[in-house]
N, C-alpha and C positions, 0 to 999 in steps of 0.2 A: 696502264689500267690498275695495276696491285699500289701502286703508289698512290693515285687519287681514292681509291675503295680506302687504302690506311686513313689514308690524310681524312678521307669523310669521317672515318670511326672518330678517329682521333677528335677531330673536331663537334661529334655528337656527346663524347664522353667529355670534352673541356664545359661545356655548356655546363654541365654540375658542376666540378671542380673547380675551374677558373672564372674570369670574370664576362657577365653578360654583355650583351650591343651596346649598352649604357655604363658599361665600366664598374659595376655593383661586382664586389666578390662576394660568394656563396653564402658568409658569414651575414653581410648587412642583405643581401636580400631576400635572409629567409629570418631575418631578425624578429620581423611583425606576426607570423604563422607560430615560431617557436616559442616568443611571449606567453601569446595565449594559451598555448597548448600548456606549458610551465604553469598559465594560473589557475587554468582548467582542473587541471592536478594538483594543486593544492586550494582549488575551495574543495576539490570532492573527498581529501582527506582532512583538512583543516576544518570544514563546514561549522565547526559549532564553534570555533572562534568570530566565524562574522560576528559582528554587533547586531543585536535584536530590536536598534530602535527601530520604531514603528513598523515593528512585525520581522523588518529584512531578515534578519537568520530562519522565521519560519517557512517564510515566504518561500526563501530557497530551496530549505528542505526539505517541503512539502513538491517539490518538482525534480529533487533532487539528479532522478535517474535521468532526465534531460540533459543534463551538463554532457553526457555521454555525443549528444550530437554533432559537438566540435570537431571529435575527432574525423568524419568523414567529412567537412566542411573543409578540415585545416588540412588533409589531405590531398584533396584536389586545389588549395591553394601552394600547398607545399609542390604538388607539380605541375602548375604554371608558373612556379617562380623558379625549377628547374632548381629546390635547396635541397642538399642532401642534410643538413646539416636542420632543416625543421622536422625532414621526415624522421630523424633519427629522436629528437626532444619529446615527436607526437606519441612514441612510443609509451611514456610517462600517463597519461592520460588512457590511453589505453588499456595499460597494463594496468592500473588502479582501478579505472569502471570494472574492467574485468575480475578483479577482485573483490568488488565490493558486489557487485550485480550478477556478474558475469553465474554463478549458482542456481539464482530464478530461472535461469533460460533451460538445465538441466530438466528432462522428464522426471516426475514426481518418483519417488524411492517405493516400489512395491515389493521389496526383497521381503516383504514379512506381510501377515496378516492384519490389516488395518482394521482398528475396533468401533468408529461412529464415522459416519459421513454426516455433513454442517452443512445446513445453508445461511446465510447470513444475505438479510435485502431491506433495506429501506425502499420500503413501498410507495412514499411517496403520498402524501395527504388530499393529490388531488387526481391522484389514480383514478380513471375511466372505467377500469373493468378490475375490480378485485377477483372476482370468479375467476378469471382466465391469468390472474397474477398467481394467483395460490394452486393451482394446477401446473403452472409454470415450473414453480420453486420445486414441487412435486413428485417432479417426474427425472430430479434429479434422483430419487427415491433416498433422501435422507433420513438418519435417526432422530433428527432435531431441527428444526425450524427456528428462525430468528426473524422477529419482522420488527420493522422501527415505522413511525408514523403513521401507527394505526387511529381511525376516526370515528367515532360511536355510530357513523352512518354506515361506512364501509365494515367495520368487526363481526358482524353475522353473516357477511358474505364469505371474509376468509375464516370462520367457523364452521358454517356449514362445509365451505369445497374442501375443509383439512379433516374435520372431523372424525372420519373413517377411517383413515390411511393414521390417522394421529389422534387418540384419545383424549391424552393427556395435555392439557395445554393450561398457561397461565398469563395473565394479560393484568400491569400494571402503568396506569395511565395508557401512553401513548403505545409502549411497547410489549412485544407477546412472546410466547415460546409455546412451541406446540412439536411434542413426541411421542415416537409409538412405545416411549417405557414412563411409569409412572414417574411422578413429580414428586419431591417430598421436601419438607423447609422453604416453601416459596414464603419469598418476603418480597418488598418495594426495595431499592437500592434509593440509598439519598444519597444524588449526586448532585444534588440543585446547587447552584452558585448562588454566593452571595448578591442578596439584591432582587434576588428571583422570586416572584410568587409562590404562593405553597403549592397553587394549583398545578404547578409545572412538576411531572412526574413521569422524568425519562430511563427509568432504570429497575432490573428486578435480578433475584437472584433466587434460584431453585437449585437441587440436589437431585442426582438421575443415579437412578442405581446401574449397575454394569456388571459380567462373569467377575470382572479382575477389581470390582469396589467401588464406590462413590466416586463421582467427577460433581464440582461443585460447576454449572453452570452460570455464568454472567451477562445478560445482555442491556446495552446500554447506547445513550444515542447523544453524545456528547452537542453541546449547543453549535452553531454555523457559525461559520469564521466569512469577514468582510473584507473585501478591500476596498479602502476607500483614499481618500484624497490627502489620509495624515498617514496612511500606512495601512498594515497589515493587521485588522482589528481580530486578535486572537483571545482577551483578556476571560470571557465568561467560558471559551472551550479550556483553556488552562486551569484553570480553576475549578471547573468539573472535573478534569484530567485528575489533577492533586486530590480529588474528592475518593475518586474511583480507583487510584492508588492507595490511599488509604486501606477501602474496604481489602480490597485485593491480600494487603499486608498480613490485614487484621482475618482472614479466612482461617478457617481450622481447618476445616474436608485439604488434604495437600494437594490431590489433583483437582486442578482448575480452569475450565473454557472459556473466555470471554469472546462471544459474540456482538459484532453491534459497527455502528456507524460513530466514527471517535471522528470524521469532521478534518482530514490530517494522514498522511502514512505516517510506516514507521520510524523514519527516518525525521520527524517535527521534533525538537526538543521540546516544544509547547507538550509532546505523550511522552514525555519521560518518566513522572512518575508510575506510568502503565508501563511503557517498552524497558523499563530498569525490572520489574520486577515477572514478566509476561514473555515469553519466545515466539516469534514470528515465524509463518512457516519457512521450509527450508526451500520448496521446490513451486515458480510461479511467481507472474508479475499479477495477473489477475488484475488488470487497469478496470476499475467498478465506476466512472465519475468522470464525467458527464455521459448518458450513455449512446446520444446522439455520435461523440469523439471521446473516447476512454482516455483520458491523460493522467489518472491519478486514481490510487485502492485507495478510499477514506473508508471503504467497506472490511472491516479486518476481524480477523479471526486469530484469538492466540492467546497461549497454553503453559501454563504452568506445573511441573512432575511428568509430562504426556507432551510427542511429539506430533506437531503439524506436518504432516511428511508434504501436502502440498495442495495449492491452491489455483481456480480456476474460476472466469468469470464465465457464466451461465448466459442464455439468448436473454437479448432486451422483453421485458414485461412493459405497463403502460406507467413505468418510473421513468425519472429522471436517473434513477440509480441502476449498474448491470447488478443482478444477484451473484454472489460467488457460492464455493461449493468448494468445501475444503474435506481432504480424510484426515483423520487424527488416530495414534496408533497409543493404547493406554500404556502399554508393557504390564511388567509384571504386576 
């Protein structure tokens, strides 16, 4: 009996070690799981060396936190193929998503007194019920509201139901801001792309005073990005990007908030001009896009001299878009 129990061990621990029914050693049978898991980990550190024709680098990067799914994939393939030798490679991929991501998953940092709560929503141009969108965003009870594709039909609905709770508001073209502390320096943002009608007017920028100073306010609603049959059509979101980089640059007020729908997360090189010079929150994946199935924050929030401590996507309204709801803490 102790001789056939060994011999069974024995022969349950060879199955990893030595070579399978089929005469495959460990090495070549776990070849195909450990590939991948190798390249899994170097697009999700390499990513901006893919080539961008026909959108490819954005395309990925815009899904970027995705690649993370290999790893429980190539796990349960790593143990039907009984490779000790994939499971050890898959560690790679792991331990990278977990670095790069693995931080959002942490509860938002409240060790300190947070100084505005943000909503930021694309509304949505063919929203059902404004009233019950703008009670929505609401009753997250924020200091500042952000709304992107407002419509001269629907704009008296969400004036009236903000009104009260929010005084102060400013509304250029398509997009608004509405706060319970006065506005002051409101202008239009020209973020148009080239090629764009003048009538296209997705961007504005206000000054909100605060105990600890001026935060220069930003909200902005970068153009849609396509995918279509040559690729990954990003060229007029880019270009507003570089637009809205600019301004950003060019701001005196040093603390800065930029609200708005950029069309993109952080992770697009297409917002690099914005993500080079703007910090993302720390804490929050906040998935805002599509809101049927959230697979992507094109809804962002992010701050320049003043920290995003973290971010959270809010119940669906009669958008396409989730609203988020981020705190930001000014410091000193």
């Amino acid at each position: 009996m102790d001789g056939t129990g060994g011999g069974a061990r024995h022969h349950g621990g060879g199955r990893w070690r030595g070579p399978d029914t089929r005469g495959r050693s460990p090495l070549v049978r776990g070849r195909v799981p450990a590939a991948v898991a190798a390249a899994g980990a170097g697009l999700l550190v390499f990513h901006r060396a893919v080539p961008d024709a026909g959108g490819l680098g954005s395309l990925l990067e815009a899904f970027l936190p995705w690649l993370g799914l290999v790893v429980p994939v190539l796990f349960v393939a790593a143990l039907v193929r009984r490779s000790a030798v994939a499971l050890v490679v898959l560690l790679l991929p792991a331990a990278v998503w977990g670095a790069l991501f693995g931080p959002l998953l942490l509860p938002a940092d409240h060790g300190a007194a947070d100084d505005l709560v943000v909503v930021q929503h694309n509304v949505a141009d063919d929203n059902p019920d404004p009233s019950g969108t703008a009670a929505a965003v609401a009753a997250a009870a924020p200091d500042l509201i952000a709304l992107e594709e407002l419509t001269p039909a629907a704009l008296p609905a969400y004036t009236a139901a903000l009104s009260g709770e929010y005084p102060h508001h400013a509304v250029e073209g398509t997009v608004g801001l509405w706060s319970k502390r006065p506005l002051t320096g409101v202008r239009p943002l020209d973020i148009r792309p080239a090629g764009i009608g003048e009538d296209w007017n997705r961007g504005l920028r206000a000054v909100v005073g605060t105990a600890r100073g001026e935060v220069a306010v930003y909200v902005a609603h970068l153009p849609s990005v396509r995918i279509r049959a040559g690729g990954f059509a990003s060229g007029l979101r880019d270009d507003s990007a570089a637009r809205l980089g600019a301004a950003v640059a060019a701001e005196q007020v040093e603390r800065v908030v930029l609200l708005g729908d950029l069309n993109s997360t952080v992770d697009d090189r297409g917002l690099a001009p914005v993500t080079a010079l703007l910090d993302a929150p720390r804490r929050g994946f906040a998935l805002s896009w599509p809101a049927a199935f959230p697979v992507s924050r094109i809804d962002q929030v992010l701050a320049r001299s003043v920290t995003v401590t973290g971010i959270r996507a809010l119940p669906a309204t009669g958008s396409d878009h989730l609203p988020v709801a981020a705190r930001i803490r000014l410091g000193t």
